[in-house]
N, C-alpha and C positions, 0 to 999 in steps of 0.2 A: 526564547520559546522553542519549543518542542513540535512542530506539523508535522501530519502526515495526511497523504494523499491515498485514496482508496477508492475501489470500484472494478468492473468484469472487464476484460479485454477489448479495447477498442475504445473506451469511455473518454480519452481525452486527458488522463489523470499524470502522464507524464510531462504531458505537454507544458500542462499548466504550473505542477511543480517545478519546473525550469524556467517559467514567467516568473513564476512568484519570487523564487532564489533572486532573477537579475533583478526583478526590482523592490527588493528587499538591499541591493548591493547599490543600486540608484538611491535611496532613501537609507545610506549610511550605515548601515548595519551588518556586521562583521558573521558570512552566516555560509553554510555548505550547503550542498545538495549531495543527497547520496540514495539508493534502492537497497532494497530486498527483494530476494533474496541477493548478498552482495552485500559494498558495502567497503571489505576489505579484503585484502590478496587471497587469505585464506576462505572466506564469505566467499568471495566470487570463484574460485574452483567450484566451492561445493555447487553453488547458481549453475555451473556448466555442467555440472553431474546432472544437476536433478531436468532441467528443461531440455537436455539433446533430446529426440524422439532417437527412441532405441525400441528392438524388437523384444527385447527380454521383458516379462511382465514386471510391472513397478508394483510393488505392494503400498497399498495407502498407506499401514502404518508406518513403512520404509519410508516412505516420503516426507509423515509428519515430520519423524525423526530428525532427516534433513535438513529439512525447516528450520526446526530449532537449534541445530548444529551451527549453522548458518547467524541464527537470530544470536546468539554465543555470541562470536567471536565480535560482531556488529556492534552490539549495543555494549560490550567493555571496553572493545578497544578503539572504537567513535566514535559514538554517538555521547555515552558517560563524561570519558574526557573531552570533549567539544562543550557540552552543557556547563560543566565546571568550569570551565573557562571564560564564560558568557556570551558562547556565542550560539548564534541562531542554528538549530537543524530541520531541515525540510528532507523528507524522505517520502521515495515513491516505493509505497506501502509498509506494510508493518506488523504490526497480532493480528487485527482485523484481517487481512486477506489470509487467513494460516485458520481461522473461524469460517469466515466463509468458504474455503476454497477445500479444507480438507474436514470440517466438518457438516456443513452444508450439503456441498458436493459431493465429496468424499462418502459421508454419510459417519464418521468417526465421535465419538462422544463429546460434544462440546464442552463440557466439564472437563473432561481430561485433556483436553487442548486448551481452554483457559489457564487452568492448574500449570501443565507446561508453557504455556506463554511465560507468566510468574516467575518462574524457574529461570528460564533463558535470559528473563529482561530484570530481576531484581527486583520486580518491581514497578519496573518503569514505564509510564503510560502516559501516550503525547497528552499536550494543553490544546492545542487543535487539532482534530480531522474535518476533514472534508473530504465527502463521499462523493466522487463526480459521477451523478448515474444517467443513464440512456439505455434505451431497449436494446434486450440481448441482439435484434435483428438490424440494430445500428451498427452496436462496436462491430459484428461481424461483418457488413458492407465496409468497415475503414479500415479492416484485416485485411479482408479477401486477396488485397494483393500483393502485400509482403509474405517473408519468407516467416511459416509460423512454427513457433517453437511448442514443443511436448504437448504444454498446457492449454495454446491456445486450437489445438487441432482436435481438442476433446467437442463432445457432439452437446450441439445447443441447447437440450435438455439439463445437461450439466451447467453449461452457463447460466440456463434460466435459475436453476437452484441457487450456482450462489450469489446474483443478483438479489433472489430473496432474503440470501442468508445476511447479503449488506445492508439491507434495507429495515431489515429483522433488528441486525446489531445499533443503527439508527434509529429505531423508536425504544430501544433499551436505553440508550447512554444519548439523549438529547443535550447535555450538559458540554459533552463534549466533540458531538459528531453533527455534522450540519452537512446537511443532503443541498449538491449544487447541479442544476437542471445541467448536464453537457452538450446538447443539442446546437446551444448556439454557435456562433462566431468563439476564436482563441480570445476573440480580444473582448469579445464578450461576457464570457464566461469569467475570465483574469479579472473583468471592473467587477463581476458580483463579488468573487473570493476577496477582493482588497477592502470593500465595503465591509464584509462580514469578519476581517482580520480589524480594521481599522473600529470596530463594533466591541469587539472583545480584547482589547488593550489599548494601554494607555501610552504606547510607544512612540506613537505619530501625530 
């Protein structure tokens, strides 16, 4: 299978992608963990382009671009051959945040960042998401005190937007995106997702 983890900064979406991996690796199943933007050697330069906070203005559509530069090099040279292979991928995020974050937020035509999602990915579009959501004034209390990159120093009004935009992209596509409360406990939140993995295959 194919997951991916999505949701605003602060939401808990990492965390739990790295639950899910080990014990996806506890219950036998031969599987990676990997992000975006990132991914691979060349993926993750571009990652360090785009989130350093630098003073020169970032054009959105520069950014999109990025993105999907990014989303390239990821989804041919591991995520495809990984799948081929039969083995499990779990990545912390994916189209979804590239929807919300640069068109949402951004305010960029979502047609036209669909359309390039397509382009980038062949195609390719996970068999589970899971949207870890919590209030924009959560994630930001579980930031506040690391070190924040580009995206997460942007002002809460931005956040609140693409919070909606996830939440938007989850009563579109119910088939394949399943909104999970983040609020709780790690280990809380880990028992809904494995309920809800263990719901939609027949693996376990």
């Amino acid at each position: 299978m194919f997951i991916t983890f999505e949701g605003i900064e602060g939401c808990g979406k990492s965390t739990q992608a790295k639950l899910l991996y080990e014990w996806l690796l506890d219950n036998g199943k031969e599987v990676i963990l990997t992000r975006e933007p990132g991914g691979t050697p060349a993926a993750e330069e571009i990652r360090n382009f785009i989130l350093e906070p630098r003073e020169e203005s970032f054009p959105p559509f520069s950014e999109l671009c990025l993105y999907m530069a990014a989303r390239g090099f990821h989804v041919e040279n591991l995520i495809k051959p990984s799948l081929r292979e039969g083995i499990w991928v779990i990545c912390d995020r994916f189209v979804d945040s590239t929807v919300a974050y640069q068109g949402y937020g951004r305010g960029i035509d979502v047609k036209l960042i669909e359309n390039l999602n397509k382009e980038a990915t062949g195609g390719l579009e996970p068999d589970l998401t899971f949207l870890i959501d919590v209030p924009v004034e959560v994630g930001f209390e579980r930031i506040e005190k690391r070190k924040q990159d580009r995206m997460e120093k942007e002002e809460i009004n931005f956040h609140k937007r693409v919070r909606e935009g996830f939440l938007e992209i989850a009563r579109a596509n119910p088939e394949r995106v399943v909104v999970v409360d983040g609020r709780g406990s790690a280990d809380e939140v880990l028992k809904n997702i494995i309920e809800i993995l263990r719901q939609r295959t027949d693996a376990f």
